[in-house]
PDB file with one MODEL, atoms N, CA, C and O in Angstrom:
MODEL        1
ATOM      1  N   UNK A   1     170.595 101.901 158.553  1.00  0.00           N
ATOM      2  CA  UNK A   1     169.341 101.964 157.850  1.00  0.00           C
ATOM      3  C   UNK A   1     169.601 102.115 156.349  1.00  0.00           C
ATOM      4  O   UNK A   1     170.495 102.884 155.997  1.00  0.00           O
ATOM      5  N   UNK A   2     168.972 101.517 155.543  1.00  0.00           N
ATOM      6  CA  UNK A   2     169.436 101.529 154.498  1.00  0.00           C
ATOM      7  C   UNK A   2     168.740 102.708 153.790  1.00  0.00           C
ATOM      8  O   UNK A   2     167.721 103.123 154.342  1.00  0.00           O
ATOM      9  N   UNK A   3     169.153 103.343 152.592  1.00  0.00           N
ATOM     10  CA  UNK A   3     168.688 104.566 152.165  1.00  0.00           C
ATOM     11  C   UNK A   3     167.121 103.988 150.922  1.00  0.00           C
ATOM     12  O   UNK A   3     167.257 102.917 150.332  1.00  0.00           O
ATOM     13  N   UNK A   4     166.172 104.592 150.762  1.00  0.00           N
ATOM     14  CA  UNK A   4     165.055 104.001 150.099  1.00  0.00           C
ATOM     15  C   UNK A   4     164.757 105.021 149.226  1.00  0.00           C
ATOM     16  O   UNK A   4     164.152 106.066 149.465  1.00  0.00           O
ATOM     17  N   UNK A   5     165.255 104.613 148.150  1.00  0.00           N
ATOM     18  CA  UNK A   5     165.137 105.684 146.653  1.00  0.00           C
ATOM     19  C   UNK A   5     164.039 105.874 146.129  1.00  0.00           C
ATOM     20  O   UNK A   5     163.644 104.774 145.743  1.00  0.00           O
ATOM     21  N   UNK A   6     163.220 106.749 145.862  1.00  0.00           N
ATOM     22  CA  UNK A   6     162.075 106.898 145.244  1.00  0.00           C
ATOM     23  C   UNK A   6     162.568 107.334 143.979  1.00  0.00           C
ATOM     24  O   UNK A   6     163.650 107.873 143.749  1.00  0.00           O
ATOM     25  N   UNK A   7     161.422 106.966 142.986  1.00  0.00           N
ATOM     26  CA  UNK A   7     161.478 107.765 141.449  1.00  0.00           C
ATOM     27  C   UNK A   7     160.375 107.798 140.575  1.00  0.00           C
ATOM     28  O   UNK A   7     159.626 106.827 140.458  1.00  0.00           O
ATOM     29  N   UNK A   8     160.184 109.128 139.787  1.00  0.00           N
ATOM     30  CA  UNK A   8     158.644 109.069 139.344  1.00  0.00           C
ATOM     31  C   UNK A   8     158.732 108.123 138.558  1.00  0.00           C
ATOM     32  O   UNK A   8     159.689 107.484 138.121  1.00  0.00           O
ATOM     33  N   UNK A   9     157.496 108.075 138.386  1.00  0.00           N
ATOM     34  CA  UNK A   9     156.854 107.418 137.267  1.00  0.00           C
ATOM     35  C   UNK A   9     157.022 107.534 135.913  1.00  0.00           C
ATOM     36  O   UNK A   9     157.137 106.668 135.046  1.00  0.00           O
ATOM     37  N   UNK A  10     157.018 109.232 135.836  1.00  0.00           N
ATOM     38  CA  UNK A  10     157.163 109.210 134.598  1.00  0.00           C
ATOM     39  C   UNK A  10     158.271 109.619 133.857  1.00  0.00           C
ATOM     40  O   UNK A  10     158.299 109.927 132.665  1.00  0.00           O
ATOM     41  N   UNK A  11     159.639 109.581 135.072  1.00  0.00           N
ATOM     42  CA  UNK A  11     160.668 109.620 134.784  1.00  0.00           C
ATOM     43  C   UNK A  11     161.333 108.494 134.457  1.00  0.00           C
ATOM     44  O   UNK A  11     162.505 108.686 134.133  1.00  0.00           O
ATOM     45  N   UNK A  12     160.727 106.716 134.432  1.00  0.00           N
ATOM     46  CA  UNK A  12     161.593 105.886 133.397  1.00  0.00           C
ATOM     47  C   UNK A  12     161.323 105.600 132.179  1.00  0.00           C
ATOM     48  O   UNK A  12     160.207 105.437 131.685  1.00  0.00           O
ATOM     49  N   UNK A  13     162.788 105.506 131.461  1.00  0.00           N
ATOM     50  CA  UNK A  13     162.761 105.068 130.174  1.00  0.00           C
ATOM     51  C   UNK A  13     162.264 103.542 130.038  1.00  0.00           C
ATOM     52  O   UNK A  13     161.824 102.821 130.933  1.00  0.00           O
ATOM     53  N   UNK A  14     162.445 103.255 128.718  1.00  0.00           N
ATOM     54  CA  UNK A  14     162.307 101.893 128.538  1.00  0.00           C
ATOM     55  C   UNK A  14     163.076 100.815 129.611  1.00  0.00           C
ATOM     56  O   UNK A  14     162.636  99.860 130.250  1.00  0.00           O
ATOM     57  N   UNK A  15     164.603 101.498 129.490  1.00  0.00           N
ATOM     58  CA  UNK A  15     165.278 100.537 130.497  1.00  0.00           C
ATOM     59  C   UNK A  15     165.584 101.143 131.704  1.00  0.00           C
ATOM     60  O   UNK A  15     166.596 100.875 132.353  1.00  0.00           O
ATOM     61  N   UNK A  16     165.049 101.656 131.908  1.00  0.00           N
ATOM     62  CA  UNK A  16     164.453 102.432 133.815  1.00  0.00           C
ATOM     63  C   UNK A  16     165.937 103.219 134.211  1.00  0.00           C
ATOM     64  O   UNK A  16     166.522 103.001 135.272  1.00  0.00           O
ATOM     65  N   UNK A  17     166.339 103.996 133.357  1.00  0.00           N
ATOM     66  CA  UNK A  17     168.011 104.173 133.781  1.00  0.00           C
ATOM     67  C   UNK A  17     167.831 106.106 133.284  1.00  0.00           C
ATOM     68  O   UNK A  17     168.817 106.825 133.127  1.00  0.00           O
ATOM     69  N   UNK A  18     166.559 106.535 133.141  1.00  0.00           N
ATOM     70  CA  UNK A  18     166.175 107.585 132.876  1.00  0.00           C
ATOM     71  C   UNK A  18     165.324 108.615 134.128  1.00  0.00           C
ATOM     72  O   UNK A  18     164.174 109.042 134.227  1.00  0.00           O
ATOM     73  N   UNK A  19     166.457 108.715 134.888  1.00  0.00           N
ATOM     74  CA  UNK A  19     165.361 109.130 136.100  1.00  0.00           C
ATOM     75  C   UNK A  19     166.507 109.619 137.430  1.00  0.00           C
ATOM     76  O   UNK A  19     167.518 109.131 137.935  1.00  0.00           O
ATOM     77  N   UNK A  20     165.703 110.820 137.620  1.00  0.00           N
ATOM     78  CA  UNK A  20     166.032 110.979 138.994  1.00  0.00           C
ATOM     79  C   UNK A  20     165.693 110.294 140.347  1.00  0.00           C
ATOM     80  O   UNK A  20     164.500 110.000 140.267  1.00  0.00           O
ATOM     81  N   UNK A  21     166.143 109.932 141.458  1.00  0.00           N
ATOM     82  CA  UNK A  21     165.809 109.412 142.530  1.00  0.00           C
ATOM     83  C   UNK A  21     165.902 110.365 143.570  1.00  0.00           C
ATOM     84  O   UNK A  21     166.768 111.240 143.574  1.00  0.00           O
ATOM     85  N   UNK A  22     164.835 110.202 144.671  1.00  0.00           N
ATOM     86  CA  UNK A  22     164.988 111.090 145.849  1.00  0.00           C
ATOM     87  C   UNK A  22     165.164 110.418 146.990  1.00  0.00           C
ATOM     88  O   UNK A  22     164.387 109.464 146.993  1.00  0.00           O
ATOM     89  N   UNK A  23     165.933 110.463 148.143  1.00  0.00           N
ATOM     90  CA  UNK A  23     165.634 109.847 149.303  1.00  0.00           C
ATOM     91  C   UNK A  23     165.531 110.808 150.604  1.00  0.00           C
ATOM     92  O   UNK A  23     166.312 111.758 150.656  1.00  0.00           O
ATOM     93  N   UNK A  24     164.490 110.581 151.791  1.00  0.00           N
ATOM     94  CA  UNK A  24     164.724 110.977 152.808  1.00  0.00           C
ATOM     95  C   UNK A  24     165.491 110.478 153.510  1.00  0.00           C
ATOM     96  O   UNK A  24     164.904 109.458 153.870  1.00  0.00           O
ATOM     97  N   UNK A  25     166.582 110.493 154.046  1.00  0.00           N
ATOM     98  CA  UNK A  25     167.117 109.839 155.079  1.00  0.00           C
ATOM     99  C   UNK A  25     168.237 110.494 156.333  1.00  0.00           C
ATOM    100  O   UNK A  25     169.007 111.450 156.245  1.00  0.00           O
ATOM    101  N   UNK A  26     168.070 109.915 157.052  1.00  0.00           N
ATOM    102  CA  UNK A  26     168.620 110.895 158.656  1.00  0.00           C
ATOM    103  C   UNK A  26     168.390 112.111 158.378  1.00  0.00           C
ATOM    104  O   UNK A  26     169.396 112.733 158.037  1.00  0.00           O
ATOM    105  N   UNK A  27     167.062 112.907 158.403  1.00  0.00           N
ATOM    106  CA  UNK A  27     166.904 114.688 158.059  1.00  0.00           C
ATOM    107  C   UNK A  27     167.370 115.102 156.996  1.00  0.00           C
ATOM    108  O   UNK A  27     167.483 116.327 157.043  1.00  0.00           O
ATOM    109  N   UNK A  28     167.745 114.614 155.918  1.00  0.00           N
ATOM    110  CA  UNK A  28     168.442 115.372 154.651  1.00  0.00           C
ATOM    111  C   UNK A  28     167.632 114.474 153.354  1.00  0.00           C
ATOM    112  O   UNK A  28     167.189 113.335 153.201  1.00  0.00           O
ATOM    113  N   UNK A  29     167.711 115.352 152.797  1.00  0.00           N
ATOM    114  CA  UNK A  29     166.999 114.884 151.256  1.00  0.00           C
ATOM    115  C   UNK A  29     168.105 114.873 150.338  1.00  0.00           C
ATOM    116  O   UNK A  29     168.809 115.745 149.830  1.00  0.00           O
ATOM    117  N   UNK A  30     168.044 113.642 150.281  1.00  0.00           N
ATOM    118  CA  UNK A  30     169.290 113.262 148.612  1.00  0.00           C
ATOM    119  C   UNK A  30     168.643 112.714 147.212  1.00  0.00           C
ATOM    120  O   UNK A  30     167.593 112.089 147.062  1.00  0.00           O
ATOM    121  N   UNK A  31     169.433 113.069 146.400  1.00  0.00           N
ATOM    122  CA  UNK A  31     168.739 112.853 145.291  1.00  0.00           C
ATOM    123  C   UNK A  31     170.224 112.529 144.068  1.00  0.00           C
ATOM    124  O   UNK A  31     171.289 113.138 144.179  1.00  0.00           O
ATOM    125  N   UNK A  32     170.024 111.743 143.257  1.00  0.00           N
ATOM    126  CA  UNK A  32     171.019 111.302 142.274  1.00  0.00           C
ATOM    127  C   UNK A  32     170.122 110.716 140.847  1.00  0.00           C
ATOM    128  O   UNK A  32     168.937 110.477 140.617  1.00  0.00           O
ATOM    129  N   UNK A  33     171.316 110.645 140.123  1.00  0.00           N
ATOM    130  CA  UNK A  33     170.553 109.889 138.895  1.00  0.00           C
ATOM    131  C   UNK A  33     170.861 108.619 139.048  1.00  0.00           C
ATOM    132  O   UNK A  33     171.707 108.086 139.766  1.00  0.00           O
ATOM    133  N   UNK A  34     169.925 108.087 138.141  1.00  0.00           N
ATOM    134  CA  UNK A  34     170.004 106.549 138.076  1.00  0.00           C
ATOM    135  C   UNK A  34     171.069 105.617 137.308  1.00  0.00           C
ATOM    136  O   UNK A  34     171.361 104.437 137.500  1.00  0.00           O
ATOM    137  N   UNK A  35     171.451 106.362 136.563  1.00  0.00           N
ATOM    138  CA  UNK A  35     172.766 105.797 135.778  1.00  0.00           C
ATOM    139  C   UNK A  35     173.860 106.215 136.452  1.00  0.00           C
ATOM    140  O   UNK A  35     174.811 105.433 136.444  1.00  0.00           O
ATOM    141  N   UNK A  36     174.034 107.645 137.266  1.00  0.00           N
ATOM    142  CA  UNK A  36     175.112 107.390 138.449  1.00  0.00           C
ATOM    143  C   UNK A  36     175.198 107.223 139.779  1.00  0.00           C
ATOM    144  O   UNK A  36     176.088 107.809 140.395  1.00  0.00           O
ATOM    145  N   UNK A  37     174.367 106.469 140.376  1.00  0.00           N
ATOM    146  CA  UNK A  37     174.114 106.352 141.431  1.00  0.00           C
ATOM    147  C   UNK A  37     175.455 106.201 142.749  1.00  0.00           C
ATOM    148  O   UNK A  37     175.184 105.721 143.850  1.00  0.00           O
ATOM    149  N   UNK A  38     176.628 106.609 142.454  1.00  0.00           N
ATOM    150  CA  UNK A  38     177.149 106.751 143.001  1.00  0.00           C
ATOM    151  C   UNK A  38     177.726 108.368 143.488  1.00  0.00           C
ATOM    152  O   UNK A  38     178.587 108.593 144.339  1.00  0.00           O
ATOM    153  N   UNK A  39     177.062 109.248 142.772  1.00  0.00           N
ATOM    154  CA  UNK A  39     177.024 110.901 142.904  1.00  0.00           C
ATOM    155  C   UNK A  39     175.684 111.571 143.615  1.00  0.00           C
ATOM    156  O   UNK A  39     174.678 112.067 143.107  1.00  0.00           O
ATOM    157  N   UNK A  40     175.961 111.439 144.582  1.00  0.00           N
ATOM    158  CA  UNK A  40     174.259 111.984 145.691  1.00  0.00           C
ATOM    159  C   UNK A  40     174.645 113.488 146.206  1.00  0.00           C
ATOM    160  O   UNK A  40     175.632 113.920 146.801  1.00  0.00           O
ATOM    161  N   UNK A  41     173.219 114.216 145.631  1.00  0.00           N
ATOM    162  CA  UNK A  41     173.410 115.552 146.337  1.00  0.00           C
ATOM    163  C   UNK A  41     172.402 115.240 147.150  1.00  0.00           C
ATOM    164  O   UNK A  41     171.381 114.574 146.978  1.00  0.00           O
ATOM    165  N   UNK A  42     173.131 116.206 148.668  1.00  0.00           N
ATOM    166  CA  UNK A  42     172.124 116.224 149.823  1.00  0.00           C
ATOM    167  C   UNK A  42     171.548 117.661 149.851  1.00  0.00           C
ATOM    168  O   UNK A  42     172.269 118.490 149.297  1.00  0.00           O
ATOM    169  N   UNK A  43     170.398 118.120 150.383  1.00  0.00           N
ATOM    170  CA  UNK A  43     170.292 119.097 150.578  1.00  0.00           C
ATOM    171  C   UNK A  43     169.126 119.240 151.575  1.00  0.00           C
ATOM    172  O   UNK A  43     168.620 118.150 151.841  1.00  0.00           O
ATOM    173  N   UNK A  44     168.558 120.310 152.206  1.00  0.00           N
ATOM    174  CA  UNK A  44     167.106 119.969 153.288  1.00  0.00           C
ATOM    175  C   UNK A  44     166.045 120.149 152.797  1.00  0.00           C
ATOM    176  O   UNK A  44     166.011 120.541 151.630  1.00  0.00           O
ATOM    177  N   UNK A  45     164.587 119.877 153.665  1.00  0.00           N
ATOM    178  CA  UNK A  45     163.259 119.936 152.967  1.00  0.00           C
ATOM    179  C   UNK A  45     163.119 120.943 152.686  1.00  0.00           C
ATOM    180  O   UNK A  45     162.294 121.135 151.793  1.00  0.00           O
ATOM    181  N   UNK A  46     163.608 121.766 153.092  1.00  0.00           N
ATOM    182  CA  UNK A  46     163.331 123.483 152.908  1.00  0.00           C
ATOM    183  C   UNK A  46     163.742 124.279 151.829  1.00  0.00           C
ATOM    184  O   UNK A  46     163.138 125.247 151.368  1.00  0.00           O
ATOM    185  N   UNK A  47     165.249 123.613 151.305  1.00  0.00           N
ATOM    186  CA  UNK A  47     165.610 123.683 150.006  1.00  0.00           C
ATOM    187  C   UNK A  47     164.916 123.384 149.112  1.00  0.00           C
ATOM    188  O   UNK A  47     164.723 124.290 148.300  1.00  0.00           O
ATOM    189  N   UNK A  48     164.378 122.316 148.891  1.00  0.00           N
ATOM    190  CA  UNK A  48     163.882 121.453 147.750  1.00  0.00           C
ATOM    191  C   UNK A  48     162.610 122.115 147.584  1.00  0.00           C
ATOM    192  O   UNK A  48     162.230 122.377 146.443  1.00  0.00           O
ATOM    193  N   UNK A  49     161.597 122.548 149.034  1.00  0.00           N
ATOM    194  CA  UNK A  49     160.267 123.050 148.629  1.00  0.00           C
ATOM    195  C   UNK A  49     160.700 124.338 147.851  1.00  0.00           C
ATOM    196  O   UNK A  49     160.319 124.521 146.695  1.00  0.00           O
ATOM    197  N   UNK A  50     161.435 125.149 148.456  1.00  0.00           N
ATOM    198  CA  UNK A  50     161.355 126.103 147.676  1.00  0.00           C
ATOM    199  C   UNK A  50     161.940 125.933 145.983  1.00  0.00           C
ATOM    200  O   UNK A  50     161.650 126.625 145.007  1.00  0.00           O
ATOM    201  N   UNK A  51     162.683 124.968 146.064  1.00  0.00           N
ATOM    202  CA  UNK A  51     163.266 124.680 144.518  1.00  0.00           C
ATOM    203  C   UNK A  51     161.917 124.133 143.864  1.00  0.00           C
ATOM    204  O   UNK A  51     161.497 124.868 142.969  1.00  0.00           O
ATOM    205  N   UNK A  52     161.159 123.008 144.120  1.00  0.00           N
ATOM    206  CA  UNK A  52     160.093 123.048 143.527  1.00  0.00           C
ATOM    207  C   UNK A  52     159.077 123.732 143.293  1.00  0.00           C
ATOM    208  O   UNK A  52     158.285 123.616 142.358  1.00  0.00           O
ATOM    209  N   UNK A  53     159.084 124.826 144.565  1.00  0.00           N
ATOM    210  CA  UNK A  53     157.731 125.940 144.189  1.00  0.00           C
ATOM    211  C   UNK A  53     158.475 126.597 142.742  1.00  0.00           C
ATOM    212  O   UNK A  53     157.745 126.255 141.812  1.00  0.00           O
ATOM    213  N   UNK A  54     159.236 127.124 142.399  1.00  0.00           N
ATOM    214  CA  UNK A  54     160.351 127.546 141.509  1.00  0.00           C
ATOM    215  C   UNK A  54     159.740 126.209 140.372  1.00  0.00           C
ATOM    216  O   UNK A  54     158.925 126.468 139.486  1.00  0.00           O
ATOM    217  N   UNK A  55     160.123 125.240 140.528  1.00  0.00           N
ATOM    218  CA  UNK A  55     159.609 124.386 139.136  1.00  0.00           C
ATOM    219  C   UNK A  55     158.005 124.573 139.154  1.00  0.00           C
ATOM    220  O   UNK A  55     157.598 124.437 138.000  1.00  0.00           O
ATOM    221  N   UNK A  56     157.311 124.747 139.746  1.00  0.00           N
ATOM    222  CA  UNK A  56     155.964 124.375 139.534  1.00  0.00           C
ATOM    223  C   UNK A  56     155.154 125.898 138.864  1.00  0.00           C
ATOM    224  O   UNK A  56     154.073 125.878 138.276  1.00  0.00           O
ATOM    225  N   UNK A  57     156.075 127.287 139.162  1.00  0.00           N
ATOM    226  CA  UNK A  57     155.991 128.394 138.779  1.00  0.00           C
ATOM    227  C   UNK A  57     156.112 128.731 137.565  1.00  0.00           C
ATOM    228  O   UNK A  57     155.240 129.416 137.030  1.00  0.00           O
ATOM    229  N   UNK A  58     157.297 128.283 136.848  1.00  0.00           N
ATOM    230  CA  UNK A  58     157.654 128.104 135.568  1.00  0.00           C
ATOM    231  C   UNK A  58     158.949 128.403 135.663  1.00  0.00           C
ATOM    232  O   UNK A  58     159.392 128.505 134.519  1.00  0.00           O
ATOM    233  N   UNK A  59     159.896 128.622 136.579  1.00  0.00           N
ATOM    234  CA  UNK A  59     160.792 129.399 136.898  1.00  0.00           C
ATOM    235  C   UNK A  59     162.052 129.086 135.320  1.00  0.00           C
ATOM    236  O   UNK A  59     162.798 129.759 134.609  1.00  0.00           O
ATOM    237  N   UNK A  60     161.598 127.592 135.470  1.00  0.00           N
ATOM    238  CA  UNK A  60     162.765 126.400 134.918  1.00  0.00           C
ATOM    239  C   UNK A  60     162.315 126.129 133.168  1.00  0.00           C
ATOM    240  O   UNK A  60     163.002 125.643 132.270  1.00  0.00           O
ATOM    241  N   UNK A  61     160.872 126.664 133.131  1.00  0.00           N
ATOM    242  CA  UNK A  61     160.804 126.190 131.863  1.00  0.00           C
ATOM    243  C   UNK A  61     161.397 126.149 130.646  1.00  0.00           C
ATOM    244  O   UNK A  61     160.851 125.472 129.775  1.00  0.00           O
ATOM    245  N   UNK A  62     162.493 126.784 130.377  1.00  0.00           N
ATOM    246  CA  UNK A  62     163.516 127.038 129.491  1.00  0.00           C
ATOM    247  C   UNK A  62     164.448 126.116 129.408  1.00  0.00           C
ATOM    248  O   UNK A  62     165.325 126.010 128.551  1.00  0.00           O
ATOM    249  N   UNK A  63     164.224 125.425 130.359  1.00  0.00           N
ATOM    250  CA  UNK A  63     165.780 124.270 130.865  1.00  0.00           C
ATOM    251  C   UNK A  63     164.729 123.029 130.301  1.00  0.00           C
ATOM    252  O   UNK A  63     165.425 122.033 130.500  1.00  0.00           O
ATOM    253  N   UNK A  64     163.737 122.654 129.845  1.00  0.00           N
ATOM    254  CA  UNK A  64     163.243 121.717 129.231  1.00  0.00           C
ATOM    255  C   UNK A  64     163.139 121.470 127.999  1.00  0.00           C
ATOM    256  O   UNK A  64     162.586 120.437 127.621  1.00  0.00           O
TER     257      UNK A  64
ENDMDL
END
């Protein structure tokens, strides 16, 4: 099955090489950048919700 990368919207640049990608695939959530798409971290849904409740909190706002 091939892996199917998602990426926001408002994460590309002009030349679309500005962006994170996420994929679901076989139970694990991976995610890489777009300029190295050969470096994928996996991790589970359970990770990530809680990493995003954490971004959506403000946890991270300093890192922007």
């Amino acid at each position: 099955m091939e892996i199917q990368w998602r990426k926001s919207s408002k994460s590309a640049d002009a030349d679309g090489d500005n962006c994170l990608e996420l994929a679901d695939h076989n139970g694990e959530i991976l995610m890489r950048e777009s300029d190295d798409p050969d470096v994928v971290i996996r991790t589970t849904r359970a990770k990530l919700r809680a990493f995003l409740g954490g971004v959506k909190e403000g946890e991270f706002d300093d890192l922007a």
